[in-house]
DRENTIZA-357740 format. One record per residue (C-alpha): residue in three letters; x, z, y. Coordinates in steps of 0.25 Angstrom, whole numbers, plus 2048, in hexadecimal, padded with zeros to 3 digits. Layout:
<pts>
ALAXZY...
</pts>
This chain:
<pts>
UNK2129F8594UNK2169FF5A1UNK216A0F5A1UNK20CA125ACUNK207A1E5B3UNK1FCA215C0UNK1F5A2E5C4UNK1E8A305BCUNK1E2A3B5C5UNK1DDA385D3UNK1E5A385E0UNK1E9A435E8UNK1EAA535E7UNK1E4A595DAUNK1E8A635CEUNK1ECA595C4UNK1F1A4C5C6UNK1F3A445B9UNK1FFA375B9UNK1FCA2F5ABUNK208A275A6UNK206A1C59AUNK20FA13593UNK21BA1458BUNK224A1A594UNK219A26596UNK222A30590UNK22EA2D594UNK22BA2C5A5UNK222A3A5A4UNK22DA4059BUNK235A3C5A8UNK22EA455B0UNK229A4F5A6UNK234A5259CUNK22FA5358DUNK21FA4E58DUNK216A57586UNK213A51578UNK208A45578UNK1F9A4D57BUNK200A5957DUNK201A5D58DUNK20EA67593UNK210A6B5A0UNK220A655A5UNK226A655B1UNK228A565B9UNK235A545BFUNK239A465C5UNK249A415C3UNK24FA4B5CCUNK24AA555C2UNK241A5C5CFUNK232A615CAUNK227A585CFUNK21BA5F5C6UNK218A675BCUNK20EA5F5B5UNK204A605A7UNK208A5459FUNK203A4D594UNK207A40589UNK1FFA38583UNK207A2F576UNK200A21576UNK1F7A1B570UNK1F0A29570UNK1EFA2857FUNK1E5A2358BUNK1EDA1858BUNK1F3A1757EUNK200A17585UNK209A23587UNK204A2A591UNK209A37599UNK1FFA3E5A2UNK206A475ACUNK1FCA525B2UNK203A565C0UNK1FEA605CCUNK1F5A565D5UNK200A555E0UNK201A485E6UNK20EA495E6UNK210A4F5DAUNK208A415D7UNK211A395DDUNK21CA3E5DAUNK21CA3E5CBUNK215A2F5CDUNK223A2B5D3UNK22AA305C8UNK223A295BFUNK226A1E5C8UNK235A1F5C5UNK234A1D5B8UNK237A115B1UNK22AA085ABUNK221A105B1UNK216A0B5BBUNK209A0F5C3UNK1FCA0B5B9UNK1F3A025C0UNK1E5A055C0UNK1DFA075B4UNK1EDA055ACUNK1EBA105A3UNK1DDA0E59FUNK1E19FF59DUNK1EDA02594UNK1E3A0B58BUNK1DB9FE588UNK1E59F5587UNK1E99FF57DUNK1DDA01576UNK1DAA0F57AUNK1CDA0B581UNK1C69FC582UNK1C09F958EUNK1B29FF58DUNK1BAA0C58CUNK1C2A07599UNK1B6A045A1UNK1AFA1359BUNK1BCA195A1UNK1BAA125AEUNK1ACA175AFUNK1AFA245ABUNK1B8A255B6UNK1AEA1F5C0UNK1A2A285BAUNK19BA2F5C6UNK18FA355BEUNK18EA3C5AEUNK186A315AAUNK191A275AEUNK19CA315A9UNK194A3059BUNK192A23599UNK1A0A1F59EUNK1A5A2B594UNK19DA21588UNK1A4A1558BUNK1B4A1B58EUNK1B2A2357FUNK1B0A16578UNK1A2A15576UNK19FA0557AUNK1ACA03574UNK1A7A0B568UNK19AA03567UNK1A09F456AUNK1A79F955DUNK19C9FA556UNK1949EC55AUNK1A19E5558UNK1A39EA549UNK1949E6544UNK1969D854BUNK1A49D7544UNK19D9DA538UNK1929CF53BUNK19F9C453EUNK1A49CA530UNK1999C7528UNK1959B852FUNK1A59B552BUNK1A49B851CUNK19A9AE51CUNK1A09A5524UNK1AD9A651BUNK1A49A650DUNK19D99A511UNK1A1993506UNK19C99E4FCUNK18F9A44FBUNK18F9B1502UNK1899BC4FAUNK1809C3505UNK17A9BC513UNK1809C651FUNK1769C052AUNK16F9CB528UNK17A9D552AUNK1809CD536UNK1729CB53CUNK1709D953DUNK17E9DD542UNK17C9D454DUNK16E9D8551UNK1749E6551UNK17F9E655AUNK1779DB562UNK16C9E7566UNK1789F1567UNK17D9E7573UNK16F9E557BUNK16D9F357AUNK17C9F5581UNK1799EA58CUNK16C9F1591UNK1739FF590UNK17F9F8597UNK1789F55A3UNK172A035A5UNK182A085A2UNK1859FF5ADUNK17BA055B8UNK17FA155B4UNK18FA0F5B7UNK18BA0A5C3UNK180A125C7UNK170A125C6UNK16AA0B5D3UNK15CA145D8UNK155A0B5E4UNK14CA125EEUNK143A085F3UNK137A085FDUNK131A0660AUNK139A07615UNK138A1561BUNK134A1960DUNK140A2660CUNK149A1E605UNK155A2260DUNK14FA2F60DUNK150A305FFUNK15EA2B5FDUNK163A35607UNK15EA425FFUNK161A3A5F1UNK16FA395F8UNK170A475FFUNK174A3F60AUNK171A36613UNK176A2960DUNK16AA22613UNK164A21622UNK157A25624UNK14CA2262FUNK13EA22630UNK140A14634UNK13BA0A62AUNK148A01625UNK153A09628UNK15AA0761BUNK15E9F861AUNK1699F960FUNK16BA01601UNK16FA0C602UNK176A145F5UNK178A215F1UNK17FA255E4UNK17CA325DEUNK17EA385D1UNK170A3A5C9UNK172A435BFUNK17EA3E5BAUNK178A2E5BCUNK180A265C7UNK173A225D0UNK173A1A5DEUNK167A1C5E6UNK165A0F5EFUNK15DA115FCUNK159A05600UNK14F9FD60CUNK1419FD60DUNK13A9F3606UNK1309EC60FUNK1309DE616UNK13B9DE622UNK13C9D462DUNK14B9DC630UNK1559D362BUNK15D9DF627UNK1539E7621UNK14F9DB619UNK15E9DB613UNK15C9EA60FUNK14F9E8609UNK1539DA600UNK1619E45FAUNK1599F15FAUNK14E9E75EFUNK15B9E25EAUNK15F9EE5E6UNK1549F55E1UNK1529EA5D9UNK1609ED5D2UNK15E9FD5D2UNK15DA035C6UNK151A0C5CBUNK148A0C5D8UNK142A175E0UNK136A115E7UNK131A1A5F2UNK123A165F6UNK11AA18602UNK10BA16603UNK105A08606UNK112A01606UNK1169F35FDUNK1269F35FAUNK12D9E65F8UNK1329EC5EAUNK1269F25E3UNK12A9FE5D7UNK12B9FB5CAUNK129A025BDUNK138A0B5BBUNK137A0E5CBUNK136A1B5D0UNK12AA1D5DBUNK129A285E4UNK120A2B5EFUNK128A2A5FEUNK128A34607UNK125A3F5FFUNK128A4960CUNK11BA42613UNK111A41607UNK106A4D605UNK107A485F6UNK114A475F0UNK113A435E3UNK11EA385DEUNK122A375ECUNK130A3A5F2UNK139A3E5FEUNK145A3D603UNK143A4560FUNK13FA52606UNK143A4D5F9UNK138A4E5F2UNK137A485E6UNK146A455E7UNK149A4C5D7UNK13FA465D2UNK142A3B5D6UNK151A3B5D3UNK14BA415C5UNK145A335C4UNK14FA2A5C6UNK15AA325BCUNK151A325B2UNK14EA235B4UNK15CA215B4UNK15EA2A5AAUNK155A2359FUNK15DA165A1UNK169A1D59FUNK165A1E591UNK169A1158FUNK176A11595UNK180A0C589UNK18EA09589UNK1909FD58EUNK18F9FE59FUNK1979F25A5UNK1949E35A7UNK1A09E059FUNK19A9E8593UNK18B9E1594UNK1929D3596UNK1999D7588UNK1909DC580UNK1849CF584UNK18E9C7580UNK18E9CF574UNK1819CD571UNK17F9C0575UNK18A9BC569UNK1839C355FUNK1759BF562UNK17C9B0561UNK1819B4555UNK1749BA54EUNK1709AD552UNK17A9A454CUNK17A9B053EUNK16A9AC53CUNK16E99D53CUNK17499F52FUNK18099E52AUNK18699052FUNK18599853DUNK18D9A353AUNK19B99E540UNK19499E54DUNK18D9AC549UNK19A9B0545UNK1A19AC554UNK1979B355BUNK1979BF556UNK1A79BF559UNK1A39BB566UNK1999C9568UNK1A69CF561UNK1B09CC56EUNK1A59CF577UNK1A69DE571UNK1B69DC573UNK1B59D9581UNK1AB9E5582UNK1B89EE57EUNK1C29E7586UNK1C79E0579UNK1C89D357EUNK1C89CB58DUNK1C99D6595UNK1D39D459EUNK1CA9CD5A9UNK1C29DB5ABUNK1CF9E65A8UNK1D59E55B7UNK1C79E75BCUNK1C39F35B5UNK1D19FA5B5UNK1D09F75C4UNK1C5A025C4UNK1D0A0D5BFUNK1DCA165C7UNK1EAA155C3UNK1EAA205BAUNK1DFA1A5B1
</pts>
């Protein structure tokens, strides 16, 4: 393969800036540049010089030997004062230098998959790791890079191997008379992993909404103070306020870190019947979405019918708080009064469904693992059938067995690789 190398710190002025080089030719381009390298894991400070034999840097630099590397390639990391034209200069010496190239995006994380360092669950962890905004999206994505979904496809797929195994001795003795029935055995290795798997698909959807962020809705008549409230959620104005009824006709969002949950508070129209064309469009998506949020903040006003009515798991408070002589369960944006509380309310909602959060946290993953649990369940059909069903039994549980393949990235993976490693910079 190609000796590649990229930047793996960000752009511009900075301490440190960090070039990463992997491939065979690894050693030989940084010893080029660096004199002797430092022996593999060990780091040595050594002065960069280009052809002419002029210093460009005096740089910290450290070798990696492969396959004990990020890459499982020989890799070199040069550690050089954040100049950029320290940068760019040592970047066009490594130019220069025969078989070596620029990494494309995501290169380097992609050679340490197709070199077995990491499957792809560890590769989409990594990607979220990187992206993670909140310490509940650092945690779970920390979870998924270290190997754990990876970890616990490993142990469904060794009990279903161990299913496939016992149906086969029969199937092979068929002739004989087989000493012990394994119907049992496989029965109950396939009911296991089976709940195993319906446990990770409901978690999985939860995982899904703390990667993309929980959705809290405030719904209620117009004029209600939902602008008012998002603006001190926000402690901004993101929203415009009036004391003229309808003057929100779109959702608007603000993103906000609640206690370490990635929440997006959505203020949206007033719902009451509308002869405005336009309002009408606000209200119809401000329904649409609060049908799709994961909670809803109703604020409610005396006397008044709403065209969406709270349920059980909404959040209620009073509106208005500021103009009430009784403020109990009320609340208002204006003052904020019973702003904590409320915010209390939602993280602890939130909170509770995060107990639930599992591993698996992308569409790729649920699609893999239903089609999992489908094979199996055929299976635990065609096992209680009896034994004339068991090469159908058999080829079922193979089929659960690729499902948990694809899950790793051990087969058909090359329709999704350009589209996640599109997601990384060129030092990755």
């Amino acid at each position: 393969m190609d000796t590649i190398f990229a930047l793996a710190t960000a752009q511009g002025k900075a301490g440190v800036a960090v070039i990463r080089i992997s491939g065979p030719q690894a050693f030989a381009a940084a010893s080029v540049l660096a004199g002797s390298l430092p022996a593999p894991r060990k780091t040595g400070v050594r002065l960069l010089r280009d052809g002419e034999g002029a210093l460009v840097d005096e740089a910290m630099v450290i070798s990696f030997a492969g396959p004990a590397s990020f890459t499982g390639e020989d890799v070199v990391e040069l550690h050089l004062h954040g100049s950029p034209a320290i940068v760019r200069r040592v970047m066009e010496l490594l130019s220069d230098c025969d078989g070596l190239r620029l990494a494309e995006a995501g290169e380097f994380t992609r050679r340490a998959l197709e070199n077995e360092r990491l499957d792809l669950a560890q590769v989409e962890g990594l990607s979220d790791l990187i992206e993670a905004e909140t310490e509940a999206q650092r945690q779970q994505a920390v979870r998924v890079f270290s190997g754990g979904l990876g970890d616990q496809a490993e142990v469904w797929r060794s009990r279903i191997i161990r299913a496939a195994a016992l149906l086969e001795a029969t199937i092979d003795f068929a002739d004989e008379e087989v000493p012990e029935d394994v119907t049992p055995e496989v029965v109950g290795l396939l009911e296991q992993v089976q709940s195993d798997l319906g446990h990770e698909i409901v978690g999985s959807k939860v995982a899904e909404r703390l990667h993309l962020g929980f959705e809290v809705a405030i719904l209620g008549a117009p004029n209600a103070g939902k602008s008012t409230l998002l603006n001190h959620i926000a402690r901004r104005e993101a929203a415009i306020t009036s004391d003229i009824a309808g003057t929100t006709r779109d959702v608007i969002e603000v993103r906000m870190d609640l206690k370490g949950l990635p929440v997006t508070f959505l203020d949206t129209a007033g719902l009451r019947e509308t002869d405005d064309h336009v309002e009408g469009i606000g209200i119809q998506r401000a329904l649409q979405r609060a049908e799709a949020a994961d909670l809803r903040v109703f604020l409610t006003q005396p006397d008044e019918e709403l065209l969406l009515a709270p349920v059980e798991g909404d959040l209620v408070y009073r509106a208005k708080a500021d103009l009430l002589d009784d403020d109990v369960g009320a609340i208002s944006g204006k003052t904020g009064a019973g702003t904590a509380d409320m915010l209390d309310s939602v993280f602890a909602v939130l909170s509770e469904r995060m107990q639930r959060v599992n591993l698996a946290s992308k569409e790729r993953h649920r699609v893999a693992l239903l089609r999992a649990k489908d094979a199996l369940a055929e299976a635990a059909i065609q096992v209680s059938a009896g034994p004339d069903r068991y090469e159908l039994a058999a080829e079922e549980i193979r089929s659960a067995a690729r499902a948990l393949d694809m899950l790793l990235g051990r087969i058909d993976v090359e329709a999704i690789l350009d589209e996640i490693f599109s997601s990384f910079c060129l030092g990755k």
